[in-house]
C-alpha positions in Angstrom: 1.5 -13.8 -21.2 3.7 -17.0 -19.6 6.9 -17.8 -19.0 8.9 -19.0 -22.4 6.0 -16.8 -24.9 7.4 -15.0 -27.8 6.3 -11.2 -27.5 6.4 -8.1 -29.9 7.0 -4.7 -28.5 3.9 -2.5 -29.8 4.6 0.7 -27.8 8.7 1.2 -26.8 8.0 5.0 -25.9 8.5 6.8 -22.8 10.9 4.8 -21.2 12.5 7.6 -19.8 13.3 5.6 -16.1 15.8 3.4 -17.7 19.0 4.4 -17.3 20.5 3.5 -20.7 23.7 3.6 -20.1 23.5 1.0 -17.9 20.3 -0.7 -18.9 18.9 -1.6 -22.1 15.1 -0.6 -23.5 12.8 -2.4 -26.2 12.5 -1.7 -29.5 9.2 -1.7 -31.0 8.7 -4.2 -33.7 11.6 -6.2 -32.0 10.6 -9.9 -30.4 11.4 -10.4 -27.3 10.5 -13.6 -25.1 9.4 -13.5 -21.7 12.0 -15.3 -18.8 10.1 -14.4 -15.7 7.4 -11.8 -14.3 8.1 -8.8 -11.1 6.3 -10.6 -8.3 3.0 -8.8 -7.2 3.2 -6.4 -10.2 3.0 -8.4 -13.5 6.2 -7.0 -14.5 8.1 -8.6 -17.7 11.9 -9.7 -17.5 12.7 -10.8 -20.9 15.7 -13.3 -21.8 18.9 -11.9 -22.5 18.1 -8.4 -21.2 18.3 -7.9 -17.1 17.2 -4.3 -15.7 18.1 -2.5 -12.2 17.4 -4.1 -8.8 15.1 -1.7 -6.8 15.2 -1.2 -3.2 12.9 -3.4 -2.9 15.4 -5.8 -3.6 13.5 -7.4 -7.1 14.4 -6.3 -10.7 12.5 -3.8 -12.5 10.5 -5.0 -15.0 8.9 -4.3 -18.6 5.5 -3.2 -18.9 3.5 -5.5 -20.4 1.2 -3.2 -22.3 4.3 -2.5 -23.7 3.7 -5.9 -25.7 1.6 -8.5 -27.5 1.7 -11.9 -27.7 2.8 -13.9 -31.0 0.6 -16.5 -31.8 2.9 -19.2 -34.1 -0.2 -21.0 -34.3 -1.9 -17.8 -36.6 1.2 -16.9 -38.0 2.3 -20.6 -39.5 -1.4 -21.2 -41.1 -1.3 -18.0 -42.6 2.3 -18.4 -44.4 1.2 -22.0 -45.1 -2.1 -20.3 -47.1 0.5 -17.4 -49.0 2.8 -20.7 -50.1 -0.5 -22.4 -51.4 -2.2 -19.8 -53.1 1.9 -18.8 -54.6 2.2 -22.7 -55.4 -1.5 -22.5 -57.3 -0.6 -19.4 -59.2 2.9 -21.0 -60.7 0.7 -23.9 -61.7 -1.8 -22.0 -63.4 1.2 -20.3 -65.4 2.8 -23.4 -66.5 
């Protein structure tokens, strides 16, 4: 996972060190895209959301296990084949 990838949550449980009063959690099935990474740790910071700074003096950031990549690529050419095999069906009616 880079820097400006489109991610899906698959797992938003247990996020019980988040104080969500102050700090938001993800939602599973939600998209999210990813603005940076914890240094050393792989951590996710994801745009529009910003979590607490630790003493350590970096941000907290999002599991990644927590998502999965999209692949557009996948996802296009399979809603191109559904609009096909739609388009051949109303032609075969007609």
């Amino acid at each position: 996972m880079n820097v400006g990838d489109k991610i899906i949550c698959i797992n938003d449980q247990n996020q019980y060190d988040l104080d969500r009063t102050k700090y938001p959690g993800v939602v599973q099935g939600e998209i999210y895209i990813i603005r940076g990474k914890r240094p050393n740790t792989g951590g996710l910071y994801l745009k529009g959301m910003y979590l607490e700074i630790l003493a350590d003096g970096v941000e907290r950031g999002f599991l990644p296990e927590r998502f999965r990549k999209i692949d557009e690529d996948f996802s296009t050419s399979i809603l191109n084949d559904i609009e096909n095999k739609i388009d051949q069906e109303i032609e075969e009616l007609v």
